[in-house]
N, C-alpha and C positions, 0 to 999 in steps of 0.2 A: 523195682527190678528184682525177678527172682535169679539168684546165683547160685544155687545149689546145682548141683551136677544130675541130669534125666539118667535114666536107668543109663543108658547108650553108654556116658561120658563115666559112671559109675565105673558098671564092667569094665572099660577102658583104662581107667585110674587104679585098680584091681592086677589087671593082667600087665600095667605099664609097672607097678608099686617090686611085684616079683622078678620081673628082668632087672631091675636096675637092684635088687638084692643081689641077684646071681652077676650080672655084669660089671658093677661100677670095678674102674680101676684101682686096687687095694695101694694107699698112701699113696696116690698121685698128688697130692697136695704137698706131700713132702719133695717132689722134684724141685731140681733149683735149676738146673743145666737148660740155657733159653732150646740149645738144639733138640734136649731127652723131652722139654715139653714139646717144642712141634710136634715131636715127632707123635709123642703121647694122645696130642689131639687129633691128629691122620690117623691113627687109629680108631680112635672114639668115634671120631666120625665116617670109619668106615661101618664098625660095628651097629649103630645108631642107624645106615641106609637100610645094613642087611634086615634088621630087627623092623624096619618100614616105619622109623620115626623122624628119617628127614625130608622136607617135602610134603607132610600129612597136607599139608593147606594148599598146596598148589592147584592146580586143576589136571585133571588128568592128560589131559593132553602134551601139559610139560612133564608129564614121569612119576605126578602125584598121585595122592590120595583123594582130593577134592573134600576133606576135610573143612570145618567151619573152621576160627582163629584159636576158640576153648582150646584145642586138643595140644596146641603148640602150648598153649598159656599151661593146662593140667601138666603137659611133662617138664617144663619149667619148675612148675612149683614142687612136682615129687622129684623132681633134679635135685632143686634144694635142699628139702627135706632130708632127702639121702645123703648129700654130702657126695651128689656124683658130678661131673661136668656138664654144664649147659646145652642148649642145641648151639649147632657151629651158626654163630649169629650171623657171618656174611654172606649163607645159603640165603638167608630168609629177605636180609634188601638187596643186595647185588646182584640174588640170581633172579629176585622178583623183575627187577629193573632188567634185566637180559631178558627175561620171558614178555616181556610187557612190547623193549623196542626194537628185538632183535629179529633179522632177515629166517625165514624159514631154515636155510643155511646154518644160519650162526646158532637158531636154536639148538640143530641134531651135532651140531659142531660140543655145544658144550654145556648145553640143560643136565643132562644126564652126565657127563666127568664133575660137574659141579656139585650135583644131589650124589653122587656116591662117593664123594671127596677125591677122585681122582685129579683135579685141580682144583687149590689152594689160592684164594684170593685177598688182594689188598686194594684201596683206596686211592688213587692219585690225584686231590683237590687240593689241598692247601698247599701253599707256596708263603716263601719269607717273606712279603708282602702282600701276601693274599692270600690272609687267615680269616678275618673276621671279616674284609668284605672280599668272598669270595669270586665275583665279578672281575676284578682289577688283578686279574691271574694273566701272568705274563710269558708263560708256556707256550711258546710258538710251535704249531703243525704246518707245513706249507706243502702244498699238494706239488706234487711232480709227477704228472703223466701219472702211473698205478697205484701211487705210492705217497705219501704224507711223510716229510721229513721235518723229525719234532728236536727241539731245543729246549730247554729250561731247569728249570728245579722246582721238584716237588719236599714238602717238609710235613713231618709228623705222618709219616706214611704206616700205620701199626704193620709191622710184621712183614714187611716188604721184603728183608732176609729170609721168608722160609716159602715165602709166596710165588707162585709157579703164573701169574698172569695175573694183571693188571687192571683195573676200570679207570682211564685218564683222560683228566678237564683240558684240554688245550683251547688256544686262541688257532681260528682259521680264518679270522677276517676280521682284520686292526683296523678296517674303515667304515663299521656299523656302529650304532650301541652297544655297550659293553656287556649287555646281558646278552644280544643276538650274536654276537661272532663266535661264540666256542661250541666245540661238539666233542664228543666221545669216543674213545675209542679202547679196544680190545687189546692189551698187549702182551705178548710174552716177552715174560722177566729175564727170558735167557739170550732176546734179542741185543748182538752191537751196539754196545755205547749206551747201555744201561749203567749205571755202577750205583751202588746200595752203599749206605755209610751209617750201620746202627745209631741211635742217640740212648744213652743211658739216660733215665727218667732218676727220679731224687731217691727213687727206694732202690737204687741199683740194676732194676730191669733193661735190658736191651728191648724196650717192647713195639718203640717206634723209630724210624729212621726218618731220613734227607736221602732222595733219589734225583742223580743226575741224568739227563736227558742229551746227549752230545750225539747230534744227527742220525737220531735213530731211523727206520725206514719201518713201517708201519704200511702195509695193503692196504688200500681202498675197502674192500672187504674185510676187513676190520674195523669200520668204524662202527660203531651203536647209533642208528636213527639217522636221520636225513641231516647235514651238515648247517652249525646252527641250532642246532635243535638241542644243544649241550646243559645250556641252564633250568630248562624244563628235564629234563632227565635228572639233574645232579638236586633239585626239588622233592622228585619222587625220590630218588635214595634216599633223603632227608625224612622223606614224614614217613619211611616205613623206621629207617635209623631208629629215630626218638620213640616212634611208638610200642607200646606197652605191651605188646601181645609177641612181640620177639625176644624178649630179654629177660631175664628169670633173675629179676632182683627184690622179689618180694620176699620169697622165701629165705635167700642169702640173706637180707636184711633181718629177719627173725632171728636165725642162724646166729648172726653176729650181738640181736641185742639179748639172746638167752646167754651166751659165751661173754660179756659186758655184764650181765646177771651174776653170774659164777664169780667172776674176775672181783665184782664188790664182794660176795658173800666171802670168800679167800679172805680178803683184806680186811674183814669187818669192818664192812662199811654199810652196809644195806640196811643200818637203822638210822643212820645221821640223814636230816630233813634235807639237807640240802642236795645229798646223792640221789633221793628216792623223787624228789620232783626232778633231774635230768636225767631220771631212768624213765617217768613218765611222761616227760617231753619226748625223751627218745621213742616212746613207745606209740606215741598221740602220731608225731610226727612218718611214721610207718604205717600206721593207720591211713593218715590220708594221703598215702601215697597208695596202698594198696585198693582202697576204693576209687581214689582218682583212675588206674589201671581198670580199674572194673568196668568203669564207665565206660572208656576207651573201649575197650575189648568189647563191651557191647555193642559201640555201633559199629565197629568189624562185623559182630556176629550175624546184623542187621545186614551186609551188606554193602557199608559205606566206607566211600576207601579213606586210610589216614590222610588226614590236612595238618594247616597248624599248631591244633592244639596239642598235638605229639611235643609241640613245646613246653609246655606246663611238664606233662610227666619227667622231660628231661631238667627241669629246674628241679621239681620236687627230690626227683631219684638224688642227683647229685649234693644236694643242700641235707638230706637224709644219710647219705652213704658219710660225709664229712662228718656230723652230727656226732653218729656213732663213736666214729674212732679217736675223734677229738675227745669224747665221754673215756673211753678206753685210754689215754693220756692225763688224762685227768685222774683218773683214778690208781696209775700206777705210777706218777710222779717218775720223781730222778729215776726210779727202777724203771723205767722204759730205756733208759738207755746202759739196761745193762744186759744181759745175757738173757734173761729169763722175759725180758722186756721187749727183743729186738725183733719179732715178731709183727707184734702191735705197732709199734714204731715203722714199720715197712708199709704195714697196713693204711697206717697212718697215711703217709709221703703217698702212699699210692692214690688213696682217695681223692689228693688233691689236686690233679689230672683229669678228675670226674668233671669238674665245673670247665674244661677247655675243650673237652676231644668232643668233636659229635657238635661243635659250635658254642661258644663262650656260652656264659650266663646274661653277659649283656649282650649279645647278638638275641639268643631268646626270646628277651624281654622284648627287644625292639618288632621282632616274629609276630607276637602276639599282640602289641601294643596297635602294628597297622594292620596285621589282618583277620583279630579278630578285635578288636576295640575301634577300628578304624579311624585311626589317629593319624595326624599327618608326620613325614618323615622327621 
């Protein structure tokens, strides 16, 4: 496989490389305030439609570019590069998944508020019981004449406090298999008997919550696809999730082990044998994450849409991003928990989130074991 970038995706890389000199937000990485970053990212991602970088892959029909998958993967990686912020990652599966099963209605209703960031989206699958086997979700929707009246609780919901509308797993029918009774539905977060309850994560973030569900009223015309149809949808947001061509962690990952570079040489360490073989684990280990994505991203480019093996990259990515930081802990000892340390230490606590959101490490495993190893359950 050739990856080098055709004149097309050059120029592109070129004309993308100067906006984000002239654009990125100056020490947005220094915000701490969960609300001053919302808000930092509604921006960015207004900026990001105007400049015609979100959406490049879509089809024109939904408000795109009709762009191959490269273009998202090229501005990802000069994201990184630059030290600017990401593409707003839940354009790329939630609004896929709305364009994919949504009524002609709900497209002009909300393709276009979602590609220009005018609405802010969050996740509602997991529940305190139904995390890792997402099926046995106990979210009750009960149709009433127009209207769907849902009950339950949703947990680890990212960013449900800044999120203007919803994508939610409910149970519509407790007397099929439990993969057949749930469907989807569209909600706004400012509807009756919603209530948000941030959860601080171990680095201090408010980044996910627990959403209560107390008889909300939800349209008919709001649901996403034919009723039932819940577990095949909540699938595909799955394998666009995991895959590699939405998430701009290659570059970040360089980012972090050139700054783990520095941080040894600081310390005089970068001659003792034992730093410099977990510099080059670390290094080995980024490697083949970054070709494993290559690959991926190729048969997008082909064509073919993500499946399971979007589980691999999300194993790698997270066993990678840990690596790191762990490396970075290691190397600044008791001084990580001191002032000049607390940083890395945030980084740290953060990474370790990486192996649960987006579905465990042993959910993964079990992903790929039956459906691409074809193993029995």
């Amino acid at each position: 496989m050739d990856f080098r970038d055709t004149p097309e995706e050059a120029a592109y890389r070129v004309t993308l490389r100067k906006w984000l000199a002239a654009n990125t937000p100056a020490n947005w990485t220094a915000i701490t305030e969960p609300e001053d970053i919302a808000q930092l990212h509604r921006e960015w991602h207004h900026a990001l439609f105007e400049a015609g970088y979100v959406g490049q892959t879509w089809p024109l029909h939904w408000g795109g570019r009709d762009l191959n998958p490269m273009y998202d993967a090229i501005f990802n990686e000069e994201a990184g590069d630059a030290g600017a912020p990401a593409l707003p990652s839940r354009v790329n599966f939630l609004g896929r998944v709305i364009g994919t099963y949504a009524s002609d209605e709900q497209k002009a209703r909300f393709l276009r508020a979602t590609l220009d960031g005018t609405l802010q989206w969050c996740q509602g699958f997991s529940e305190p019981g139904a995390g890792s086997d997402l099926a046995a979700l106990r979210t009750r929707a009960v149709l009433d004449g127009d209207r769907y009246i849902v009950n339950g609780q949703k947990m680890w919901t990212s960013n449900a406090q800044f999120s203007d509308w919803c994508v939610l797993l409910a149970r519509t029918d407790p007397d099929v298999p439990k993969h057949k009774g749930i469907s989807v539905f569209l909600v706004d977060m400012n509807t009756p008997g919603i209530t948000v309850r941030p959860i601080m994560l171990s680095n201090g973030d408010p980044e996910t919550s627990e959403v209560f569900w107390d008889d909300v009223e939800i349209p008919v015309d709001q649901r996403l696809g034919e009723p039932g149809a819940g577990w095949q949808i909540a699938m595909t947001t799955f394998s666009y999730e995991r895959g590699p061509a939405d998430i701009g962690v290659i570059s970040q990952y360089r980012r972090a082990l050139r700054e783990v570079e520095s941080l040894a040489g600081e310390r005089g360490l970068l001659e003792q044998p034992e730093v410099r073989k977990k510099l080059a684990r670390a290094y080995m280990q980024g490697e083949v994450l970054r070709l494993n994505a290559a690959y991926q991203l190729s048969l997008r480019v082909s064509g073919r849409p993500p499946g399971p093996e979007g589980s691999v990259a999300k194993l790698l990515w997270s066993e990678t991003e840990q690596s790191i930081q762990h490396l970075a802990l290691d190397l600044l000892g008791a001084d990580a928990l001191a002032d000049d340390g607390a940083s890395w230490l945030r980084r740290y606590f953060r990474s370790r989130t990486s192996s649960v959101y987006g579905g465990s490490a042993q959910i993964q495993r079990n992903l790929l074991s039956q459906r691409i190893l074809g193993m029995p359950r």
